[in-house]
C-alpha positions as protocol buffer text, in pm:
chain_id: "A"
residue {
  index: 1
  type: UNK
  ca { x: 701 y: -7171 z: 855 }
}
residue {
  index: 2
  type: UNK
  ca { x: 652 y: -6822 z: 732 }
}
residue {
  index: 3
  type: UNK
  ca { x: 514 y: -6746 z: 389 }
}
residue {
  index: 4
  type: UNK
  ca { x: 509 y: -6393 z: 271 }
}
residue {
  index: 5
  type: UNK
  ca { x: 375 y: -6296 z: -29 }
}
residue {
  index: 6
  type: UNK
  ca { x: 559 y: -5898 z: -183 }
}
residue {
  index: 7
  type: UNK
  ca { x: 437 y: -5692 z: -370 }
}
residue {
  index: 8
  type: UNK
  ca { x: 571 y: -5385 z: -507 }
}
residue {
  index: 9
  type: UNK
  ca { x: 332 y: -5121 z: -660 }
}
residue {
  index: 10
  type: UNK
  ca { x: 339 y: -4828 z: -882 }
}
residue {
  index: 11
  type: UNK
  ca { x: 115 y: -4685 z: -1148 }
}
residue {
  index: 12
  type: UNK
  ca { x: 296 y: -4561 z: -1456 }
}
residue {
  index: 13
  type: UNK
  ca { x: 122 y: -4339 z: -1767 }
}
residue {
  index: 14
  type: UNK
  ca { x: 251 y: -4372 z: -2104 }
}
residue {
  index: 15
  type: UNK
  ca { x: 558 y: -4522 z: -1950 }
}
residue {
  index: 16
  type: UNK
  ca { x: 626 y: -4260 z: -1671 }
}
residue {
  index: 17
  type: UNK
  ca { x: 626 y: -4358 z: -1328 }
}
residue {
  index: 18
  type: UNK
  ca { x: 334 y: -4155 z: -1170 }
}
residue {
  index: 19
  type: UNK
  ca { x: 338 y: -4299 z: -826 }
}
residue {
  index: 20
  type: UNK
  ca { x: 543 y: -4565 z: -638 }
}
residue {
  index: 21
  type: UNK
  ca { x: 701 y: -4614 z: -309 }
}
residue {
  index: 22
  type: UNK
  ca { x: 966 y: -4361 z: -389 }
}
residue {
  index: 23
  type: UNK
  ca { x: 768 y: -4052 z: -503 }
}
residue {
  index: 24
  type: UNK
  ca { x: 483 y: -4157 z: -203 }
}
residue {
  index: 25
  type: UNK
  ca { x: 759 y: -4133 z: 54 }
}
residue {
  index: 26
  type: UNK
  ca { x: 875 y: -3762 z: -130 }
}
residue {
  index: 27
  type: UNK
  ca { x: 535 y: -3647 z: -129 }
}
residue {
  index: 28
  type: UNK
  ca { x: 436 y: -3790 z: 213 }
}
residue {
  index: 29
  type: UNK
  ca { x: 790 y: -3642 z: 396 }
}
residue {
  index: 30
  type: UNK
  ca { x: 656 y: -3290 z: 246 }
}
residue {
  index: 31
  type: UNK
  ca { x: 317 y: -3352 z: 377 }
}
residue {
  index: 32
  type: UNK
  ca { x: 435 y: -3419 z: 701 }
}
residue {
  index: 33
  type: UNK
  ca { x: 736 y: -3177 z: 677 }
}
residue {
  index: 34
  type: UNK
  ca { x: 593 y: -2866 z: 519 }
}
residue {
  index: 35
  type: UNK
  ca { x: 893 y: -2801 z: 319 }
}
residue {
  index: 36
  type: UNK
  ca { x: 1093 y: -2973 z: 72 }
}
residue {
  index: 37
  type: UNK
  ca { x: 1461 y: -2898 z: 242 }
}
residue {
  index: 38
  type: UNK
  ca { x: 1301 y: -3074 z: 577 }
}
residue {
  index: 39
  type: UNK
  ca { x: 1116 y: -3392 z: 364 }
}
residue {
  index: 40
  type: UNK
  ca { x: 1500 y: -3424 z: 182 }
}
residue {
  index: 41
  type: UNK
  ca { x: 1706 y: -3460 z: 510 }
}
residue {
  index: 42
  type: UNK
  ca { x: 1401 y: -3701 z: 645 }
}
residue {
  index: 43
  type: UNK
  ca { x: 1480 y: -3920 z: 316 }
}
residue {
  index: 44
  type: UNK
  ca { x: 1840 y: -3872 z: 286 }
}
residue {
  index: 45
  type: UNK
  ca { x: 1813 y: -3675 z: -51 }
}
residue {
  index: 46
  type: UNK
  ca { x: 1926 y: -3365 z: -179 }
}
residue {
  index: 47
  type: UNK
  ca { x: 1672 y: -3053 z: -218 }
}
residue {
  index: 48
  type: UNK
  ca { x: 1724 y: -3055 z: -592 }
}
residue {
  index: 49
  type: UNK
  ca { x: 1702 y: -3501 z: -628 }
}
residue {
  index: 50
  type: UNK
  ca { x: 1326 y: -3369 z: -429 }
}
residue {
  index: 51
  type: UNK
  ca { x: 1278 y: -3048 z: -647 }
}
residue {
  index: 52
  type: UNK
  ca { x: 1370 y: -3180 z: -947 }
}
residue {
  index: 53
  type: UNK
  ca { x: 1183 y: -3539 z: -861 }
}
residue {
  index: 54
  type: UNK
  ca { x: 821 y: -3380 z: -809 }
}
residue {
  index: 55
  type: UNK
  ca { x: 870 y: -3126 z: -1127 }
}
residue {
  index: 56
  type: UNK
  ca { x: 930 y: -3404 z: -1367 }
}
residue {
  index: 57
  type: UNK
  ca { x: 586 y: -3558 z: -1209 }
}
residue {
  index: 58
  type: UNK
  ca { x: 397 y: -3243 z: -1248 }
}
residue {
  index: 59
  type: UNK
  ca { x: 500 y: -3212 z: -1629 }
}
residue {
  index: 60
  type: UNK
  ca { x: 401 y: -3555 z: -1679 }
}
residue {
  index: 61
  type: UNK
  ca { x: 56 y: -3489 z: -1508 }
}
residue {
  index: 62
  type: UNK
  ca { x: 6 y: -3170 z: -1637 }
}
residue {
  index: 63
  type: UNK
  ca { x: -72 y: -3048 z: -1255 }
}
residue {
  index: 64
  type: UNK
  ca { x: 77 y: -2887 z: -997 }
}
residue {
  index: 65
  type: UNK
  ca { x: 115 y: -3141 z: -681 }
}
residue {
  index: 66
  type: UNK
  ca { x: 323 y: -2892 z: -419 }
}
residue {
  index: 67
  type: UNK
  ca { x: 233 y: -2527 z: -374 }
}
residue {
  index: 68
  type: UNK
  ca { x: 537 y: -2298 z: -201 }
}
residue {
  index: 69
  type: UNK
  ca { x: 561 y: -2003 z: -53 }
}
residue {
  index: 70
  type: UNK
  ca { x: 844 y: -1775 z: 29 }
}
residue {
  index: 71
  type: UNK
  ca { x: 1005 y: -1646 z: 315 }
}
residue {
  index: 72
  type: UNK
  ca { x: 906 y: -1460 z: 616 }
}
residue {
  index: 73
  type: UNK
  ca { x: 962 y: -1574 z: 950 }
}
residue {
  index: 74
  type: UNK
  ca { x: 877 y: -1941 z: 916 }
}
residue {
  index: 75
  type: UNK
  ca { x: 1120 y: -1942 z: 597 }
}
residue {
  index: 76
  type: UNK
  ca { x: 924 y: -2134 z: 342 }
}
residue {
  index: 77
  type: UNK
  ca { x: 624 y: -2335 z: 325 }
}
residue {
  index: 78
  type: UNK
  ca { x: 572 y: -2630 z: 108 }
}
residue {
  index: 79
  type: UNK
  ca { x: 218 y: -2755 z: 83 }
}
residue {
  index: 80
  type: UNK
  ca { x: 50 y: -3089 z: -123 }
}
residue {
  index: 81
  type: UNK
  ca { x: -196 y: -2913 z: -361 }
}
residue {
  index: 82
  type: UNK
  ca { x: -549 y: -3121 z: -375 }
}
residue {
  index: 83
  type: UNK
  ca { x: -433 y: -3311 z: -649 }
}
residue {
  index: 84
  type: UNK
  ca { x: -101 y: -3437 z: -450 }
}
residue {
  index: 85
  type: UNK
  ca { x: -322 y: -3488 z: -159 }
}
residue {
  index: 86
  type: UNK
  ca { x: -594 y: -3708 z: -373 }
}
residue {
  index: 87
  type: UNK
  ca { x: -266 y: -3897 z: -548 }
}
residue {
  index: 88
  type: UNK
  ca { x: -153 y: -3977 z: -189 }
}
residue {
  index: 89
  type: UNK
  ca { x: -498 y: -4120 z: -95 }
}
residue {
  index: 90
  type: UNK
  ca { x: -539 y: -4340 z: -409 }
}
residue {
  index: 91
  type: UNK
  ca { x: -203 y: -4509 z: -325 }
}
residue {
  index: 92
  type: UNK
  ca { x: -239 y: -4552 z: 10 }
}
residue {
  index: 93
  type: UNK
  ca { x: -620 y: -4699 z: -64 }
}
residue {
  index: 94
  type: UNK
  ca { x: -490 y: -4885 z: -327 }
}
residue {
  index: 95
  type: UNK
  ca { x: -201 y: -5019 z: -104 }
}
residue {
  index: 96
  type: UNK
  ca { x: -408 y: -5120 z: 158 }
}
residue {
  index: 97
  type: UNK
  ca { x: -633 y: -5307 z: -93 }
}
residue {
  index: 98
  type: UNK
  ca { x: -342 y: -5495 z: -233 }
}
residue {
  index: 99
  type: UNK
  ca { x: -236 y: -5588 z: 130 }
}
residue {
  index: 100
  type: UNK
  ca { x: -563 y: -5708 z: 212 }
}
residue {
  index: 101
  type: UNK
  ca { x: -523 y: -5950 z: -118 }
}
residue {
  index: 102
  type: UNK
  ca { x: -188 y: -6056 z: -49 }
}
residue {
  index: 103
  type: UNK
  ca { x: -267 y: -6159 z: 354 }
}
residue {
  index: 104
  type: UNK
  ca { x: -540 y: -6397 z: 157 }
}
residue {
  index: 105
  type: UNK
  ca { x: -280 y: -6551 z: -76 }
}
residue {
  index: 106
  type: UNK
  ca { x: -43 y: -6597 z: 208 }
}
residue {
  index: 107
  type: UNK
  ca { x: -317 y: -6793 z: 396 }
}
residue {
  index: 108
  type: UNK
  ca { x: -362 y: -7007 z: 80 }
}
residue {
  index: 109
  type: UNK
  ca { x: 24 y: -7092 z: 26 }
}
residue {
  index: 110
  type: UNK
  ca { x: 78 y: -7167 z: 390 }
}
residue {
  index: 111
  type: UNK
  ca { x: -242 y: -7434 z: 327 }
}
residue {
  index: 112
  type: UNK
  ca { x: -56 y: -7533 z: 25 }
}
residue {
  index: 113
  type: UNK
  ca { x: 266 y: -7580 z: 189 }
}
residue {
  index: 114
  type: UNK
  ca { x: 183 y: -7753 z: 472 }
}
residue {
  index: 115
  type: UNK
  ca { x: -11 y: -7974 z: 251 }
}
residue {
  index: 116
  type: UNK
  ca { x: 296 y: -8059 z: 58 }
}
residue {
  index: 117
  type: UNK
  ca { x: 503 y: -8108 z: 380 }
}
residue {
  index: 118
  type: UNK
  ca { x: 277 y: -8341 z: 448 }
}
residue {
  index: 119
  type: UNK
  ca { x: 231 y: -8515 z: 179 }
}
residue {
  index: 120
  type: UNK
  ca { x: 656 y: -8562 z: 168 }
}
residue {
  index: 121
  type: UNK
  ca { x: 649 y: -8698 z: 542 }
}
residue {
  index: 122
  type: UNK
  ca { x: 346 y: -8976 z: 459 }
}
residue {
  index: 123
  type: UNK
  ca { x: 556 y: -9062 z: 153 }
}
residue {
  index: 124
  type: UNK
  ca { x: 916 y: -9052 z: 337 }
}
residue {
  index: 125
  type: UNK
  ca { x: 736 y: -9275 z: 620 }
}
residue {
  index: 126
  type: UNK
  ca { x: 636 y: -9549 z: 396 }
}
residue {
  index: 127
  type: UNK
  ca { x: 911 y: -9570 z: 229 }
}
residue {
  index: 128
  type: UNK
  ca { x: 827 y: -9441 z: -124 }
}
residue {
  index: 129
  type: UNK
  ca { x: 1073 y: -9335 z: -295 }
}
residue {
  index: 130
  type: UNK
  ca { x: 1088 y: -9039 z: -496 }
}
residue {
  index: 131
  type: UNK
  ca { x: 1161 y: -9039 z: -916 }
}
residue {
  index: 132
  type: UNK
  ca { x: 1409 y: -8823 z: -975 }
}
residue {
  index: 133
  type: UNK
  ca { x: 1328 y: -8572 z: -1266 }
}
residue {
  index: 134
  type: UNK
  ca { x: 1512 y: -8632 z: -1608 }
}
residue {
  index: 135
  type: UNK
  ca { x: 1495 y: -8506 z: -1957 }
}
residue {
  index: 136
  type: UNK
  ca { x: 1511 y: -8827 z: -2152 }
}
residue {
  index: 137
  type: UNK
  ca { x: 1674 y: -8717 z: -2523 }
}
């Protein structure tokens, strides 16, 4: 028997999605990247779904979270300002935290489970019969 417990996380402010899964994996495919064209073709997005994406989270946070540069011979440069870095850590901290807690509650509902297995097979073996559930009206 497997249990698994999911979970999916993401922190909103006044009703605007600050960070989830889908703005960690923009902002982590720049980190990694260096540039928002490369972190869109990693993803499968468009450079303006990216663009646009991380704008509409830097009006809501007041902040910048991605510093670019122009140009040159390496084209352009794309870079998670301190604040995009430090959102990146709380969710992955946080993540990990919430991991830990769901590993525990897996534990607990494959104790409960097997419990309940058991409890079925004693009563199936002496020959118990189960009452079927009814709403009397």
């Amino acid at each position: 028997m497997v249990i698994k417990v999911k979970i999916r996380i993401w922190v909103d402010k006044d009703g605007q999605e600050i960070i989830g899964p889908g703005i960690y994996n923009i902002l982590k495919a720049l980190e990694e990247t260096g540039s928002i064209a490369s972190a869109a073709r990693k993803l499968g997005y468009s450079y303006k779904f990216i663009w646009t994406y991380i704008k509409k989270l830097e009006d809501t946070l007041g902040v910048p979270l991605v510093e670019s540069r122009r140009g040159g011979k390496e084209r352009g440069v794309s870079e998670l300002t301190e604040v995009g870095k430090l959102l990146l850590k709380y969710y992955e901290d946080m993540s990990k935290e919430v991991e830990g807690i769901t590993k525990i509650w897996e534990g607990r509902f494959n104790e409960f489970l097997s419990n309940i297995e058991q409890y079925a097979a004693t009563r199936q073996s002496r020959g118990e019969e189960e009452i079927p559930y009814y709403d009397e009206e």
